[in-house]
N, C-alpha and C positions, 0 to 999 in steps of 0.2 A: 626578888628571888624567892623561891619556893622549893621545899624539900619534900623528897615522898621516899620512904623505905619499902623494901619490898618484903611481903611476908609470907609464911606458907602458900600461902591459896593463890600468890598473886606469880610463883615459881613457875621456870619450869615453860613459858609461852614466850611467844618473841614480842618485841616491844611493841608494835604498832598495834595485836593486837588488844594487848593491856590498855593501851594510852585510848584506844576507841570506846572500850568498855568504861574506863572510869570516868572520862570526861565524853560524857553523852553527846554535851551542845557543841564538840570540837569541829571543824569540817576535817575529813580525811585529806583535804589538799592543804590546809594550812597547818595539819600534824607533819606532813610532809616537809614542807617549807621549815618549819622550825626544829626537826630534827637537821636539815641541811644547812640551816646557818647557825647550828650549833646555841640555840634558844633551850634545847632539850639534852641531858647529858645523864650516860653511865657514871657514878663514880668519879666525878670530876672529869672524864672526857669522853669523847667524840663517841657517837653512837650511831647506828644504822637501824633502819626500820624494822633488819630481822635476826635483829643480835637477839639473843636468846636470856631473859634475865633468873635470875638465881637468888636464892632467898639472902636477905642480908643486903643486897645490891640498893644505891642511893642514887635516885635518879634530883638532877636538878633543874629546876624549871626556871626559865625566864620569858614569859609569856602573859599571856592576859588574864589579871583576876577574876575577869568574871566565867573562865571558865571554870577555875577551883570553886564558885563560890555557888555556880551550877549544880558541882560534883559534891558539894557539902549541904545543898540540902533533903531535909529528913521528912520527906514523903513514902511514907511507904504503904503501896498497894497490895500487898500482897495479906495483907491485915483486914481488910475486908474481907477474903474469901475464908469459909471454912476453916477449922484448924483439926476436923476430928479426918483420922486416915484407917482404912480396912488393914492394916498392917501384917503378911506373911513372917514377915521376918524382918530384924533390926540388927545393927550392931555399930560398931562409932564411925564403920565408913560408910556402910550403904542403909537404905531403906527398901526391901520389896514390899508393892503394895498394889492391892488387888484392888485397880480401878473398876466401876460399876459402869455399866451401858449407860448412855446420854452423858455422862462427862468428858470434857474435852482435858486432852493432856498440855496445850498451851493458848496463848493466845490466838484467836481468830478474828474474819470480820465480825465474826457474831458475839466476840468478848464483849463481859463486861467490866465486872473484876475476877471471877470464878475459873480455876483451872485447877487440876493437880500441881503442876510446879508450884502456883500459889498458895494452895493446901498443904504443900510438901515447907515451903518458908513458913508458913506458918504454922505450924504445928513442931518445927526446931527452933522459931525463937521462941515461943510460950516456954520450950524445956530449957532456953537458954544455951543451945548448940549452936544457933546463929545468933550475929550480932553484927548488922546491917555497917554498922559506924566504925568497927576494928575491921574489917575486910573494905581494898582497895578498891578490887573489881569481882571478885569469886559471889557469886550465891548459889546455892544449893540446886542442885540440876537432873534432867531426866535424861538417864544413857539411850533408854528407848520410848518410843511411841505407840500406840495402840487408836486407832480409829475410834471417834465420839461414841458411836454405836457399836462398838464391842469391848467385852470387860477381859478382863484378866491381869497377869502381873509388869507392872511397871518399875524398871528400877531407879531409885532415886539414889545419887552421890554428895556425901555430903563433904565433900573437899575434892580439890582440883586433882590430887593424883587418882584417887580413885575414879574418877570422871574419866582420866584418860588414859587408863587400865582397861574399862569397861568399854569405853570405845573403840580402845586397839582392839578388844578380844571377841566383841561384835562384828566388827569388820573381818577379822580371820574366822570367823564360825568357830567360837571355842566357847560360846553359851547356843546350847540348843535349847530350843523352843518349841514346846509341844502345842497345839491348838486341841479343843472339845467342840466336834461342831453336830449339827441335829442334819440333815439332808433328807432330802425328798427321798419315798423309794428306797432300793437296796443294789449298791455296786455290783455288777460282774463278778468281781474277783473281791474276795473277802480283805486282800491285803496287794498293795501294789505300789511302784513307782510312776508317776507323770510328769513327763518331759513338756515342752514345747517350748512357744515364746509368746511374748506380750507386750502390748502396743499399748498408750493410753491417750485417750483424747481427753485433754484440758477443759477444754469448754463443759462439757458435762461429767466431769469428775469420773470416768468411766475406762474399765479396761475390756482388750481384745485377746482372746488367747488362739495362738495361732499354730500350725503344724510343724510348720516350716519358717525358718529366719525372712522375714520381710525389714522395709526402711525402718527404720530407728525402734527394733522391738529388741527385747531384751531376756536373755534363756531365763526359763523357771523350772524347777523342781520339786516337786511336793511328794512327800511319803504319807499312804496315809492306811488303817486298817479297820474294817469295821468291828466297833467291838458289843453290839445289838442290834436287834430289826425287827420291830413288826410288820413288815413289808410295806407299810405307808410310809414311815420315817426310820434311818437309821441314825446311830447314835455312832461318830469316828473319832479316833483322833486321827490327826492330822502335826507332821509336822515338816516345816519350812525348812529348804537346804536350799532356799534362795529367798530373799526377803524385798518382795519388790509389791507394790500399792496393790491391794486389795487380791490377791495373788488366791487364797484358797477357796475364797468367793468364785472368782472365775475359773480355776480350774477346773475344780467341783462341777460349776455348772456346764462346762464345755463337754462333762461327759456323760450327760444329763440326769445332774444331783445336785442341783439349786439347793443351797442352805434355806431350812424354813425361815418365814420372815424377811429373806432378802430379795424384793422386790424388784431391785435392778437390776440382780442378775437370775431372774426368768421365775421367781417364785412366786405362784398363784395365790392373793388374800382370798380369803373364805371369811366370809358372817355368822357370826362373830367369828376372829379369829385371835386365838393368844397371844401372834407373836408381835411385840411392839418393836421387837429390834430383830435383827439376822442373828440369828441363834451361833454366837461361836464364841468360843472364850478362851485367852492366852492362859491355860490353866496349870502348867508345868514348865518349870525351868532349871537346867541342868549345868552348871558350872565345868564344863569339860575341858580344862585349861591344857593344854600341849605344853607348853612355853614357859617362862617363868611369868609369875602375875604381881611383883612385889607383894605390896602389904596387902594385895588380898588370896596370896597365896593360899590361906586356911579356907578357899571358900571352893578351892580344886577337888570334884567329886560329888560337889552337896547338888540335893536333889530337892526341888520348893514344891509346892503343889496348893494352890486353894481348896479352903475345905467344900465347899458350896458351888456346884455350878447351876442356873436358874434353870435351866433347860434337860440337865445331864438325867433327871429320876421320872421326868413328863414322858417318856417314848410309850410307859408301859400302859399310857391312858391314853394315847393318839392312835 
């Protein structure tokens, strides 16, 4: 028999998904099984896959050691990658941090150790915020994501309530998100709303922006205003009131104002040409909580912004 407490980070989620996190080598059908013939227990009894557990709570195991002994060893990868972060802002629950172009925010086929979440674990345990061996299944995590080839801020949670504070209020639209992007040319209308919908095809990583609702497409909405122009390139923001793959990429270009740089959706290289990446950047972020937000309630209002965008000061020389 085996004992496991439950502690802050590990609160608050329902059992099955706790028990898949910390025992990696488990199968999902034999976690099953052993919660059913009571191998697995709350508290001295009986427990169901979506009982919901709470800090303090004693789960007891009577299963197989070589899963604990799995979940007990002290590999950790995230120790290879990087530990230095562009940091906007910090405080004991979150991290904002201005990811650079060409970094990926997690693992891919193309990983190898290097990511931001990895950057993010390493850089809280050097300061000693993490501590791989006192937490059961929590590690430090990305509320959102940003495309390898576009920079701006990401935010990093460093305990489980703020993780799922930030993703409740993501999912409700109560953090807005501004974009900085360069586009070909100069819009029509200095400031506008774009509606439509968008399709994406898997196989080449690509989206379709459409007039009218077609099979499996999905409404988008983009605000966006231009705020300079040499008539070759303007400089906009742009921001999302709907957050769907590659959405201001194809907008943009649907209404023929390809972001410099972004090749895939219709934008001409020139020799030599500067742009290595599609010129756009998650450069603003606004905390606009409606609701209550618990412990990040102090963060109702605040307004981020990176000080540097790569592309933002280049219009007046293109």
């Amino acid at each position: 028999m085996r004992t496991l407490e439950i502690k802050r980070n590990d609160a608050e989620q329902r059992l099955d998904k706790f028990l898949l996190k910390h025992f990696k080598t488990l199968p999902k059908s034999l976690m099953y099984k052993y919660i059913r013939k009571k191998c697995i227990k709350i508290n001295g009894k009986k427990c169901d896959v979506s009982d919901i557990l709470h800090e303090g709570d004693l789960l007891t195991f009577y299963i197989k050691d070589e899963f604990f002994e799995a979940a007990e060893q002290k590999s950790y990868e995230f120790l290879k990658a990087p530990n230095k972060l562009d940091i906007v802002y910090e405080d004991d629950n979150i991290i904002l941090i201005d990811k650079k172009p060409g970094v990926i925010v997690h693992q891919d086929k193309s990983y190898h150790f290097d990511s931001l979440v990895a950057r993010v674990q390493h850089y809280l345990y050097d300061k000693g915020e993490y501590d791989p061996e006192s937490e059961n299944a929590f590690s430090p995590a990305l509320a959102n994501r940003i495309d390898r080839n576009t920079g701006g801020i990401v935010i990093a949670a460093k305990n489980s309530e703020s993780l799922r504070i930030l993703n409740s209020k993501i999912k409700s639209r109560e953090l807005r998100k501004f974009y900085l992007c360069l586009v070909c040319g100069k819009p029509k209308k200095d400031e506008a709303l774009l509606t439509g919908y968008i399709t994406k095809n898997e196989s080449d990583n690509k989206v379709t922006v459409h007039s009218f609702a077609v099979e499996n497409s999905k409404d988008i909405k983009t605000r966006y205003r231009v705020l300079e122009s040499n008539g070759k390139f303007s400089l906009v923001e742009a921001e999302l009131l709907t957050g769907r793959t590659h959405q201001i990429r194809a907008h943009m270009a649907s209404i023929g104002h390809p972001l410099a740089g972004d090749t895939k959706y219709g934008y001409k290289k020139n020799t030599p040409d500067p742009f290595k990446y599609q010129a756009l950047y998650s450069y603003k972020l606004v905390f606009d909580f409606i609701d209550d937000a618990g412990i990040l309630n102090y963060l109702k209002g605040k307004e981020f912004c990176v000080d540097k965008v790569w592309f933002a000061e280049s219009i007046a020389h293109k």
